[in-house]
C-alpha positions in Angstrom: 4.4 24.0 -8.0 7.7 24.3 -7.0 10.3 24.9 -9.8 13.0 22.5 -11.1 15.6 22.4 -13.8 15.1 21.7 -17.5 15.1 18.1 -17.9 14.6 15.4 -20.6 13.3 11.9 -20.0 14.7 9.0 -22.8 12.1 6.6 -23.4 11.1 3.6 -26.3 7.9 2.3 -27.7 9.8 -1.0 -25.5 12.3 -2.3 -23.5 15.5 -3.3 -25.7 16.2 -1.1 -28.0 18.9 0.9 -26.4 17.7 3.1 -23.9 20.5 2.5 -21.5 23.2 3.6 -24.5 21.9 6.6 -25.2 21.4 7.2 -21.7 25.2 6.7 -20.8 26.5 8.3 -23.7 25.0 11.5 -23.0 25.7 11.8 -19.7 29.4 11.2 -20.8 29.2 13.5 -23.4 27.3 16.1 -21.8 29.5 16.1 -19.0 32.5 16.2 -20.8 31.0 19.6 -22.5 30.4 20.8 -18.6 26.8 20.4 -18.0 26.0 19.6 -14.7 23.4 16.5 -15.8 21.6 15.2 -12.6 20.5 11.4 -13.7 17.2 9.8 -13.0 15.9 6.5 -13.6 12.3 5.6 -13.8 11.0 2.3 -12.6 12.0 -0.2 -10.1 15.9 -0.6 -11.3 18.9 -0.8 -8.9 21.1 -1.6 -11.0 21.1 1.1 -13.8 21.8 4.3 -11.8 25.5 2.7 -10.5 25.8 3.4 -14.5 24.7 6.8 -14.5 26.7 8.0 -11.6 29.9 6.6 -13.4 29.1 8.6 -16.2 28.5 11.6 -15.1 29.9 11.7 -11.4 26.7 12.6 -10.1 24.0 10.4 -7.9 21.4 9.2 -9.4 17.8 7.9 -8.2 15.0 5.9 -8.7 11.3 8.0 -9.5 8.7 5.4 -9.5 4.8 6.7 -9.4 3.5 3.4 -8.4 5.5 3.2 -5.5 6.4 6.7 -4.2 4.2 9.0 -3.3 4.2 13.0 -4.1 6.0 13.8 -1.6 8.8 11.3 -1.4 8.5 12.1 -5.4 9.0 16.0 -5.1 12.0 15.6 -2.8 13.8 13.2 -4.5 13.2 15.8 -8.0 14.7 18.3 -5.7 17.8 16.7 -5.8 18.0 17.9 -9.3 18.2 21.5 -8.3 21.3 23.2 -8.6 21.8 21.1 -11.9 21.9 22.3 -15.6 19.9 19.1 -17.0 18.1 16.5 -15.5 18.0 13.8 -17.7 15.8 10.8 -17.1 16.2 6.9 -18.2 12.3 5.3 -18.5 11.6 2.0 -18.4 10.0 -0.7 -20.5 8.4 1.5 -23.3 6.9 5.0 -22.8 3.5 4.0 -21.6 3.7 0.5 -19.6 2.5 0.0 -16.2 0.9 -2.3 -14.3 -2.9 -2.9 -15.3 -4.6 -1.6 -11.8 -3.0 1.7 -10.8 -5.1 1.4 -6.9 -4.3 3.9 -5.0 -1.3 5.4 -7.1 -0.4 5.9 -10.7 0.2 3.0 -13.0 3.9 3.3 -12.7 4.4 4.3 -16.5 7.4 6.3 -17.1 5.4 8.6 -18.9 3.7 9.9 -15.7 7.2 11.1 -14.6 7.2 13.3 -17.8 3.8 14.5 -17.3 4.0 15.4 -13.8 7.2 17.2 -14.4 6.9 18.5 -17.5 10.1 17.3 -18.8 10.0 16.2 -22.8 10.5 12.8 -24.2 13.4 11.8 -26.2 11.6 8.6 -28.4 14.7 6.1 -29.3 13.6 4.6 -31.7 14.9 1.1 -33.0 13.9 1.5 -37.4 15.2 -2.0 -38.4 13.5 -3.5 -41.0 11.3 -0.1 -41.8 11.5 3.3 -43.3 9.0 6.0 -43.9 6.9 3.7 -41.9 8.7 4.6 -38.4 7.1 7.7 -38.6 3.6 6.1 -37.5 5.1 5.1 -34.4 6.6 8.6 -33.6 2.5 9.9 -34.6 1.4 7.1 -32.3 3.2 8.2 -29.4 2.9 12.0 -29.9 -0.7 12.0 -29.9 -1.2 9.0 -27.5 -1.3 11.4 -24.2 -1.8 15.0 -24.4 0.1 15.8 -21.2 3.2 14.0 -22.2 5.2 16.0 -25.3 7.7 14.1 -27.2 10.4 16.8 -28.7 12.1 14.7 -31.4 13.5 11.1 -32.0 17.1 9.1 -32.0 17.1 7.0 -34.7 18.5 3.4 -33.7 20.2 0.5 -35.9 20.1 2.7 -38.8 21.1 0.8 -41.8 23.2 3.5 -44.2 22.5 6.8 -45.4 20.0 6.4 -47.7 18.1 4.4 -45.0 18.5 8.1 -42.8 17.1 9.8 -45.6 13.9 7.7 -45.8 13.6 7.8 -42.2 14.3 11.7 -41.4 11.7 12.1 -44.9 8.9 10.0 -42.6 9.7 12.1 -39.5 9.5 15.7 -41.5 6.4 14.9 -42.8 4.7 14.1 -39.3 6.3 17.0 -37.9 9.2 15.1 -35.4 12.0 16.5 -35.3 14.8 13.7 -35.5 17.6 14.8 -33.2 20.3 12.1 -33.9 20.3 8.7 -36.5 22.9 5.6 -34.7 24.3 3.7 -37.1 23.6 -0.2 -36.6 27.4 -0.8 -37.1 29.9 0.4 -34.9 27.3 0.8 -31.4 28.5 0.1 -28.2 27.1 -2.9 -26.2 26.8 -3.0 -22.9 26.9 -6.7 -20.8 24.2 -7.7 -19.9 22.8 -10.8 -16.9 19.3 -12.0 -16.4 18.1 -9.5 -14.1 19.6 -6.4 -16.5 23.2 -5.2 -17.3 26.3 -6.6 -15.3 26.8 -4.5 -12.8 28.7 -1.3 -12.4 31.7 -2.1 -10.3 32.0 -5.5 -11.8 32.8 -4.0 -15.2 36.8 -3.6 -15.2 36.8 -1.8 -18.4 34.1 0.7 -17.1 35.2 4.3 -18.0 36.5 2.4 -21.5 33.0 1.6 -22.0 31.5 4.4 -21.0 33.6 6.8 -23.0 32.9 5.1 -26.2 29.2 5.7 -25.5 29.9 9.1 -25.0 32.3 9.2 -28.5 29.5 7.5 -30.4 26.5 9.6 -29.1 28.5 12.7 -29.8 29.8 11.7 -33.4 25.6 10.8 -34.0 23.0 13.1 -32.0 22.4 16.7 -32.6 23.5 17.7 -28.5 23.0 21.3 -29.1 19.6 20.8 -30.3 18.6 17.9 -28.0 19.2 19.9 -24.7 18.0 22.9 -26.7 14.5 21.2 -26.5 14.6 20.6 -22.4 11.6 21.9 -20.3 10.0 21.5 -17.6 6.8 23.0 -15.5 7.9 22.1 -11.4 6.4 19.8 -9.4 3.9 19.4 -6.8 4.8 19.2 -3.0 3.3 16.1 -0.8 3.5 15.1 2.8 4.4 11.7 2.7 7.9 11.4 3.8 10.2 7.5 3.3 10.3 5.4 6.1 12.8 6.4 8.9 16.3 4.3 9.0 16.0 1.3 10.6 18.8 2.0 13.3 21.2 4.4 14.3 24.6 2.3 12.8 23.3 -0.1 10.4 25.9 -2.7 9.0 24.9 -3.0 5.1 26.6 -6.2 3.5 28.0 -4.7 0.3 29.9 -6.9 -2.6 29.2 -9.0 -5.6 26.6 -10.7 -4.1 24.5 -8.1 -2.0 24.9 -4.6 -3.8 21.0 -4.5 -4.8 19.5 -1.6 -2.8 18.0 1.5 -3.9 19.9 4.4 -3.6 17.4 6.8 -2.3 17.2 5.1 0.0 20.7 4.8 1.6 20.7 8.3 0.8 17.7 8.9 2.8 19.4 6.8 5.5 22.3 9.3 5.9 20.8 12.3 5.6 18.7 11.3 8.7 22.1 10.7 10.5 22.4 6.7 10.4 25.8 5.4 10.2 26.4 3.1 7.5 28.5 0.4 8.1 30.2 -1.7 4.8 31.2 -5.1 5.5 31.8 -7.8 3.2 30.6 -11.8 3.5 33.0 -12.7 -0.2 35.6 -11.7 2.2 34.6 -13.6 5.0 33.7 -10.3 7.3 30.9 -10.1 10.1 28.9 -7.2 10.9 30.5 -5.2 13.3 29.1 -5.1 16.5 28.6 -1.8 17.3 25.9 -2.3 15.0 22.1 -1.9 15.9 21.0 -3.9 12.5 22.4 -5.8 10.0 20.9 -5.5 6.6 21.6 -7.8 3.8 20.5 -6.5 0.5 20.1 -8.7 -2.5 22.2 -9.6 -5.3 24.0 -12.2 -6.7 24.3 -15.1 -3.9 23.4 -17.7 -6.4 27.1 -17.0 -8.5 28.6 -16.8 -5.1 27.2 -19.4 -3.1 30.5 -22.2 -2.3 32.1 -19.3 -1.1 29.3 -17.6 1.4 29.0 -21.8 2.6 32.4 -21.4 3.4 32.9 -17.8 4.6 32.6 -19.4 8.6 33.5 -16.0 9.7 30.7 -14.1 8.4 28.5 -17.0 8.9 29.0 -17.2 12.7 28.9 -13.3 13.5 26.0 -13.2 11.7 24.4 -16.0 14.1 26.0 -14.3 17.0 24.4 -10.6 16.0 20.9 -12.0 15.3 20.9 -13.3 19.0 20.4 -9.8 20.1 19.9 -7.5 17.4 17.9 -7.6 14.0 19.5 -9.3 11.1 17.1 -8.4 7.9 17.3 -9.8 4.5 16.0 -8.9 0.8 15.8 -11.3 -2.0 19.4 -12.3 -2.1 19.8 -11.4 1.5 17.2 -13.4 2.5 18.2 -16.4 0.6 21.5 -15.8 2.2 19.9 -16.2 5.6 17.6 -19.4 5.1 19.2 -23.1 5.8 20.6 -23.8 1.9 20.1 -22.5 -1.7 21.1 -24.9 -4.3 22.8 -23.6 -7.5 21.7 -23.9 -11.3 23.8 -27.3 -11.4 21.8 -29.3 -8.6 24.5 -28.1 -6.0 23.2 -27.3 -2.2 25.2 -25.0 -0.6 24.9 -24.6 3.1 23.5 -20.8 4.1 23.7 -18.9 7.5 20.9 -20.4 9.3 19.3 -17.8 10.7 16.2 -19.2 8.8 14.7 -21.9 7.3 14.1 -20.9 4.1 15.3 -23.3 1.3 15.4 -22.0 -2.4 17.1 -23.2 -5.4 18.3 -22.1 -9.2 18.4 -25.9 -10.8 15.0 -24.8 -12.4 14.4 -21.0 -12.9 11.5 -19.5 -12.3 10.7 -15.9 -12.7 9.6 -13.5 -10.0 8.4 -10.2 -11.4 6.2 -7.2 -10.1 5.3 -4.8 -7.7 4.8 -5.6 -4.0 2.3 -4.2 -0.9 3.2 -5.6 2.0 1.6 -5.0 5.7 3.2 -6.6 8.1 2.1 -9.0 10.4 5.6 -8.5 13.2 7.4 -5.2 13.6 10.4 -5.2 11.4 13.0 -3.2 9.9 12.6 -0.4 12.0 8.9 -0.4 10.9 5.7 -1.3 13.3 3.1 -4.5 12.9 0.6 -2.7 10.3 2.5 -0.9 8.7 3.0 -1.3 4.6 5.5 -1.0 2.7 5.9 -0.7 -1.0 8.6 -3.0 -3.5 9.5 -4.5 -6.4 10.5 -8.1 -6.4 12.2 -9.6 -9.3 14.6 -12.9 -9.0 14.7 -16.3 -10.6 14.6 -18.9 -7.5 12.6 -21.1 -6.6 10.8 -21.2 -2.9 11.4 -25.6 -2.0 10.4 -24.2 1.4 9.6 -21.2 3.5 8.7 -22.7 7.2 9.1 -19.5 9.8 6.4 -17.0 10.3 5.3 -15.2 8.0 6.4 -11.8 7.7 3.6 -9.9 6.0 0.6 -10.2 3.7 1.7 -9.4 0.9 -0.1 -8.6 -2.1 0.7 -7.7 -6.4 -0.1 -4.4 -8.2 -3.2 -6.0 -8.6 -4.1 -6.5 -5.1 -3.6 -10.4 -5.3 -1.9 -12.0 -2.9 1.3 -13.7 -3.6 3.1 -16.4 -1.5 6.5 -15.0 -0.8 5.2 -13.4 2.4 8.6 -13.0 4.0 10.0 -14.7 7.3 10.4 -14.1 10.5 12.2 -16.1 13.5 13.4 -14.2 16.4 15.3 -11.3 15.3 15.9 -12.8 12.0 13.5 -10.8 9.2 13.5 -11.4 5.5 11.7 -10.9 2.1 11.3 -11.2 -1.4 11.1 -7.7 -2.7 13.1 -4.1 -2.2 11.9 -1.8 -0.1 10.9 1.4 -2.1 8.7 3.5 0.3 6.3 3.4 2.9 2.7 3.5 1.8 0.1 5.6 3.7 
C-alpha cells in the first residue's frame, strides 16, 4: 500500500441535497485557513472539478472505479501527496452504481472510501423529519463495514429547536454531527440540465464561492471535521491511460466544447503533447501545426447560429481533416455531423465532416457508462482496442450514416446504438473518454 494524505470524502443518501455546497464551501474555507486541500470528485462529472479548482486554487480529478483501473486510480491519488487534506465530492448517494460491476467495481462512490480509507462526511438533507434522521445516519453506518462514516452535516435545518431534535437523534446512535445548515440563508448554485452552469461562465464566481465558504464556516465544526480525516494508502496497478493522441493536439475550448476530463489533459501534458486552444465562438481554426484536432463536448446546442456561421472555423476544420484526424465527443461530434437542429425546430448547418444529423426539438436522455472496442483505429488508439466513458446528453440521433466507429456496449454489457462515426479522417462519438480498458 503506498501512503497518501488524510482525506475526507462528502457524500448523501442521494443526489440533490447539496453535496456540491458543502463541497465548495470548504475548500474555500479551508483554504482561506491555509490547508493545502487537494479536491477529488468521484463519478463521471466534468463539470464539477472547474468548481473545485476555483475554490481552492488547486486541480482537481475525476476517481471513477468503474472506469479506471488500479493503476490509473493509484496515480491519480498520488496527486494528492504533498497536500494537507484530500477532500472528495461523491456522486449520486453513498452507495449507487451501476447494477453489473463486470470486470470492475460498481462505480459507487463509496468504493473510493473503502479502497482509500478516507471517512465519509453524510450531508444529510432533515426536512420534514427529526429524531427520525438518525435511522438513515444507522442505515448508512452499518450498511458496509469497510466504509466508516465520521459524523453528519445537517441540511435545510428548520430552527434551533429543530437542531436540538436532530443532534438528540444522532447522540443517541452514536454520530457525531459535525455542522447543522440552516434552510434559510444557503447559497445556491446555478444549475443546467446536465449539472451546474459552468465554471468560467459564472461572472460572479469568486462572489459565489466565498459565500459558500462564509456560510460553511459560520455552520460546520472545521476543527473537528478535518480532525476526523484518515486514511490507509492505496494499492499500486499496472494499467496506465491511454497515450496522447498526437504530439500538438489542437483542443477546441469555449462555451460550447469545454467538456473533457481533466486527467486526462493532464495526462496529455505530462507525456509531453502540446496543447493547442483554439476557439470556433470566435470563428478560429485549428492551427496547422497541429497533428489532431479534438473537439470535446459541451454546449453546441445554445451555440449553434453562431458555429453555422463561424465560416472560418468551419472551413479549416474541412481543410485539416483532409490530412489529419479531426475527432469529436458528444458535442464535438455533433459539431462535426451535416446539421443539429435546436429546441425550437431550428436546423443549423454544421461542419460537414460527417453525416450525422441530431436534434434538441424533442429531448431525449442519454445516460450511462460506455465500453467501446473499436472497429477503425482512432484517436491515437488501434482497431481492438476499448476504451472506457460516460455518455450523458439530451439529443436525439435523426441519423447516423458513416461507419461505425465501435461496438459499443452499457455497464450492463448491452449494446447501444450510438456506435460512433467514422469517414476518412473524421472520428466521433457519443461518450468521454475516461480510460483505456485492458
Amino acid at each position: 500500500m503506498k501512503p497518501i494524505p488524510k482525506g475526507l470524502m462528502i457524500s448523501a443518501p442521494s443526489s440533490g441535497t447539496g453535496k456540491t455546497t458543502l463541497m465548495l464551501g470548504l475548500l474555500n474555507a479551508l483554504s482561506k485557513r491555509g490547508v493545502d486541500v487537494r479536491p477529488f470528485k468521484s463519478g463521471p462529472d466534468y463539470i464539477d472539478p472547474g468548481f473545485h479548482r476555483a475554490a481552492c486554487g488547486r486541480a482537481s480529478f475525476n476517481l471513477d472505479t468503474w472506469a479506471m483501473g488500479a493503476g490509473v486510480l493509484a496515480d491519480l491519488i498520488g496527486t494528492s501527496r504533498g497536500g494537507d487534506l484530500a477532500l472528495i465530492e461523491g456522486s449520486m448517494g453513498l452507495f449507487d452504481g451501476v447494477a453489473s460491476a463486470g470486470e470492475t467495481s460498481n462505480g459507487a462512490s463509496a468504493d473510493i472510501s473503502a479502497l482509500t480509507g478516507w471517512p465519509v462526511i453524510l450531508l444529510l438533507d432533515v426536512s420534514g423529519q427529526a429524531q427520525s434522521a438518525a435511522a438513515t445516519a444507522l442505515g448508512f453506518k452499518t450498511m458496509r463495514p469497510d466504509v466508516h462514516i465520521a459524523g453528519v452535516v445537517l441540511n435545510k435545518v428548520a430552527s434551533p429547536r429543530h437542531e436540538n431534535l436532530l443532534r438528540l437523534g444522532m447522540e443517541r446512535v452514536g454520530i457525531p454531527v459535525l455542522g447543522a445548515l440552516p434552510r434559510q440563508g444557503s447559497v445556491a448554485l446555478p444549475e443546467r440540465h446536465l449539472g451546474l452552469v459552468q465554471a468560467e461562465e459564472q461572472p460572479e464566481l469568486m462572489a459565489l464561492l466565498d459565500a459558500a465558504g462564509d456560510f460553511i464556516t459560520a455552520h460546520v465544526d472545521l476543527d473537528l471535521l478535518v480532525s476526523v480525516a484518515r486514511s490507509h494508502g492505496f494499492p499500486d496497478g499496472t494499467d496506465t491511460l491511454p497515450p496522447p493522441p498526437g504530439q500538438r493536439i489542437a483542443l477546441a475550448r469555449d462555451a460550447a466544447f469545454s467538456f473533457i476530463y481533466p486527467h486526462l489533459l493532464d495526462h496529455w501534458r505530462h507525456a509531453g503533447a502540446e496543447v493547442q486552444l483554439f476557439s470556433p465562438l470566435a470563428n478560429e481554426a485549428p492551427d496547422d501545426s497541429a497533428d489532431i484536432c479534438w473537439l470535446p463536448g459541451g454546449y453546441p446546442e445554445l451555440h449553434a447560429g453562431r458555429l453555422a456561421a463561424a465560416d472560418r472555423f468551419r472551413a479549416g476544420l474541412q481543410d485539416f481533416a483532409q490530412t489529419r484526424t479531426v475527432h469529436g465527443e458528444c458535442g464535438g461530434y455533433m459539431a462535426m455531423g451535416a446539421g443539429l437542429i435546436d429546441k425550437t425546430g431550428t436546423r443549423h448547418q454544421m461542419a460537414g465532416l460527417l453525416g450525422l444529423e441530431t436534434s434538441y426539438e424533442t429531448r431525449k436522455m442519454h445516460l450511462g457508462y460506455r465500453l467501446a472496442t473499436l472497429n477503425t483505429p482512432a484517436s491515437g488508439q488501434t482497431t481492438g482496442a476499448r476504451l472506457r466513458g460516460h455518455e450523458f446528453h439530451y439529443s436525439t440521433i435523426l441519423s447516423q450514416p458513416d461507419t461505425p466507429l465501435a461496438h459499443v456496449v452499457d455497464a450492463n454489457g448491452d449494446a447501444v446504438p450510438e456506435t460512433g462515426s467514422r469517414r476518412g479522417n473524421a472520428t466521433g462519438t457519443f461518450f468521454h473518454l475516461i480510460a483505456g480498458a485492458s
